[in-house]
N, C-alpha and C positions, 0 to 999 in steps of 0.2 A: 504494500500500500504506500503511496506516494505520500509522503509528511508535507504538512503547511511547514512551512521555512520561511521567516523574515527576519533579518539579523541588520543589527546598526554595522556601517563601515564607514569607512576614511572618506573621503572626499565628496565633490560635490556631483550633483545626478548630472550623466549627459541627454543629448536630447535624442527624445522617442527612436526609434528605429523599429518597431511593431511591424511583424508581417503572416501572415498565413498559419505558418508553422505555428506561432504563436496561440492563436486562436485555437488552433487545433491541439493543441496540448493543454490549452485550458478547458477547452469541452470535456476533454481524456479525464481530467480532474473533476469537473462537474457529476460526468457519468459513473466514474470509482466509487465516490463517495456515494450518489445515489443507491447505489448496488448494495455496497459496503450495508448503508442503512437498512435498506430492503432486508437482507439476509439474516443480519442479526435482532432484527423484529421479528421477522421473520421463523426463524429456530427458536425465539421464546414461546411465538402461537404453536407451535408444532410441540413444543414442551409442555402448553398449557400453564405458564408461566407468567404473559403477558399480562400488563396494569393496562387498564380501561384507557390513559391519558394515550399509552406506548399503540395501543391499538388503532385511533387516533390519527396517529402518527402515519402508521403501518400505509394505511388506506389511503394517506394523501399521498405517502411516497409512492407507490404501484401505480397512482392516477393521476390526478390532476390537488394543487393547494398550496405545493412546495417547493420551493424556489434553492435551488444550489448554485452559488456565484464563487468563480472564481476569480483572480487578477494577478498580473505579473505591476511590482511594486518597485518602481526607481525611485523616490521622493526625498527629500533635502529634511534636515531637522534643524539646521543651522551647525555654528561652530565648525563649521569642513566635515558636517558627519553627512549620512543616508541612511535610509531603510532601502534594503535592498531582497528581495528571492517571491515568492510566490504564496499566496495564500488562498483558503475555500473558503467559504461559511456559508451556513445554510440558514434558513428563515427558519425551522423547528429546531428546539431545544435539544430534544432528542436524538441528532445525532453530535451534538457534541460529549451529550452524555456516551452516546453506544461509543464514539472516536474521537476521545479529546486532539491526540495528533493529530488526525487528518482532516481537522475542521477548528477554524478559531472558535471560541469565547462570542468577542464580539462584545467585549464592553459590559460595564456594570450597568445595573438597573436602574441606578440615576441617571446614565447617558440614555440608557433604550426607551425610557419611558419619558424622557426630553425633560429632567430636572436639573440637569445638569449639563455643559455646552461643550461641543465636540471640534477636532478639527484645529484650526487657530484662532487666535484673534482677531485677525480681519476677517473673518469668516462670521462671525459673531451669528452663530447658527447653533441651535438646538432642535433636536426631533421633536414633531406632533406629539403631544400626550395620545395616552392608548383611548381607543373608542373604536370597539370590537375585536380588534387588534392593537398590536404594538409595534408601530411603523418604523422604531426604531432597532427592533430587532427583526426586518427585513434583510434577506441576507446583503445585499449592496453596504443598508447602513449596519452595521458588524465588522465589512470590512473597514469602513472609514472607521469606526469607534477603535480597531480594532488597532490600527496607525497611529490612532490619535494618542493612546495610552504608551504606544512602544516607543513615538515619542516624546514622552511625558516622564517617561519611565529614563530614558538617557538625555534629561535634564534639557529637553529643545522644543519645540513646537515643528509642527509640520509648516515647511517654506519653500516651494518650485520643485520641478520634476515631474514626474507623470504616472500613469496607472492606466492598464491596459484589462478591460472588465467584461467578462465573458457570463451572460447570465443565460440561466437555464431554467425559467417559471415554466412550468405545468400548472394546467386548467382545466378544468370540465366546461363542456357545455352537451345539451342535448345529443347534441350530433357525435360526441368523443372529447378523447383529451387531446390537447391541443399545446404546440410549445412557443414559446416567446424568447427574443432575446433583448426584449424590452424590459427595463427597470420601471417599477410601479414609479406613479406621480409622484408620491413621497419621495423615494429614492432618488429620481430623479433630481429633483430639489436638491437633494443631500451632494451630490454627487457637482451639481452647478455651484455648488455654495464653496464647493473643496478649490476649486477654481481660484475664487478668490484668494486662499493660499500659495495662486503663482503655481497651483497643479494641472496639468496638461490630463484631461480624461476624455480616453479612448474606448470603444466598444468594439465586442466583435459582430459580425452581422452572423445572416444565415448562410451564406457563401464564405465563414467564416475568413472573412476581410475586415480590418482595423476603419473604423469608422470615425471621427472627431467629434465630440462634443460639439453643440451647433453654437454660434454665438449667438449672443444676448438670450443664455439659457434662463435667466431669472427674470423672462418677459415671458407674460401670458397673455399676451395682446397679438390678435393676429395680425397677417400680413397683407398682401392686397388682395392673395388669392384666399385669403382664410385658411390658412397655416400656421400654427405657430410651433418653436421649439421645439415641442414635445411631440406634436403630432410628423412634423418630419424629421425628427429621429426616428417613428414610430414605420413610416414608410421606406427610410432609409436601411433598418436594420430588419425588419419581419418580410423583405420581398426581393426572393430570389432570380438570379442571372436566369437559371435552367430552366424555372415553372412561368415565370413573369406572374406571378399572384404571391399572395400573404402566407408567407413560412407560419404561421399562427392567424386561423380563419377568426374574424370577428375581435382579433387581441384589440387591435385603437377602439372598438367600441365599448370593449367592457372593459379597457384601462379607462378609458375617459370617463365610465359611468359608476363606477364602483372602486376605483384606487383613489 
């Protein structure tokens, strides 16, 4: 099993270079761990062992509810330092309980539940309070808490660099489950807010190619054609070269209606 790895080093982050390979080694991670989770819920139900919450779990991970993100991590902390290697996290608890290694934390309960403020200073951002869920323990924001703490932790704040973020939401609808490599609205936010830190955030699409962050992410004002940010990331990253339609049928409708 592939360990999350993010370690402080010497010097200062160079710029982006993200390609293909990339992407495709952070899905490989996405899909590990998904499995990983599956298997070992999995052997508890078959043992007749599992707790009602882990059962829960079980059923969103085999279908649609839960989201596994991975990102390759160059980011600046100051003082000539970086965070530098690779990390998962996933939007349910549960597998960090089943795989502490191969899946962050993702930050304390004060960051997740937005009492507390993530990220840097000029970012002056804290997650939504819970209301159904907890937007701060979406796996996107876990990674940011997640940075936010390791540089907290080696006496820096996060400052320039970049982060390259390969997200894997499954979802139900009627018709099946369906996949996205769109970050819910909240995360999205989280993720434009990191920005301000002078962070360079990348995605990978469904042709798993490095996509940019769009400018003027922290505007929800459309544009002439009635677009804004979000929504063309959302057609940027869910709509393949091969098929020419939405790698995830219906995702901008039901991010835009329910995230």
């Amino acid at each position: 099993m592939t360990a999350t790895a993010v370690s402080v080093k010497t010097g200062s982050p160079k710029p982006p270079e993200f390609e293909s390979n990339d992407c495709d080694e952070l899905q490989k991670r996405n899909e590990e761990q998904r499995e990983d989770l599956k298997k070992k819920l999995g052997d508890k139900e078959k043992a007749g062992t599992i707790r009602a919450d882990e059962q829960v779990a079980l059923q969103k991970a085999r279908g649609g509810g839960t989201t596994f993100s991975s990102a390759k991590i160059n980011v600046g902390i100051g003082a000539g330092k970086q965070l530098s290697g690779v990390a998962t996290a996933c939007s349910s608890g549960k597998a960090f309980e089943q795989s502490p290694g191969g899946v962050v934390q993702g930050g304390s309960y004060a960051q997740q539940s937005g009492d507390e403020s993530v990220l840097c200073d000029k970012a002056d951002f804290k997650h939504a309070p819970p209301a159904g869920d907890t937007p701060g323990a979406h796996g996107e924001a876990k990674l940011l808490n997640e940075i936010t703490n390791l540089a907290k932790k080696a006496g820096g704040q996060l400052a320039g660099g970049s982060m390259l973020v390969n997200v894997d939401w499954r979802y139900d609808l009627k018709s099946g489950t369906y996949q996205s490599k769109m970050p819910c609205r909240h995360c999205f936010r989280a993720l434009c807010a990191a920005t301000r830190c002078g962070i360079e955030i990348w995605f990978c699409d469904a042709d798993k190619e490095p996509k940019k962050m769009p400018a003027n992410c922290d505007s929800d004002k459309p544009d002439a054609s009635g677009e804004t940010p979000y929504s063309r990331l959302n057609e940027s990253l869910d709509k393949t070269k091969a098929q020419g339609v939405r790698y995830s049928q219906g995702a901008r409708q039901l991010s835009s209606a329910v995230l």
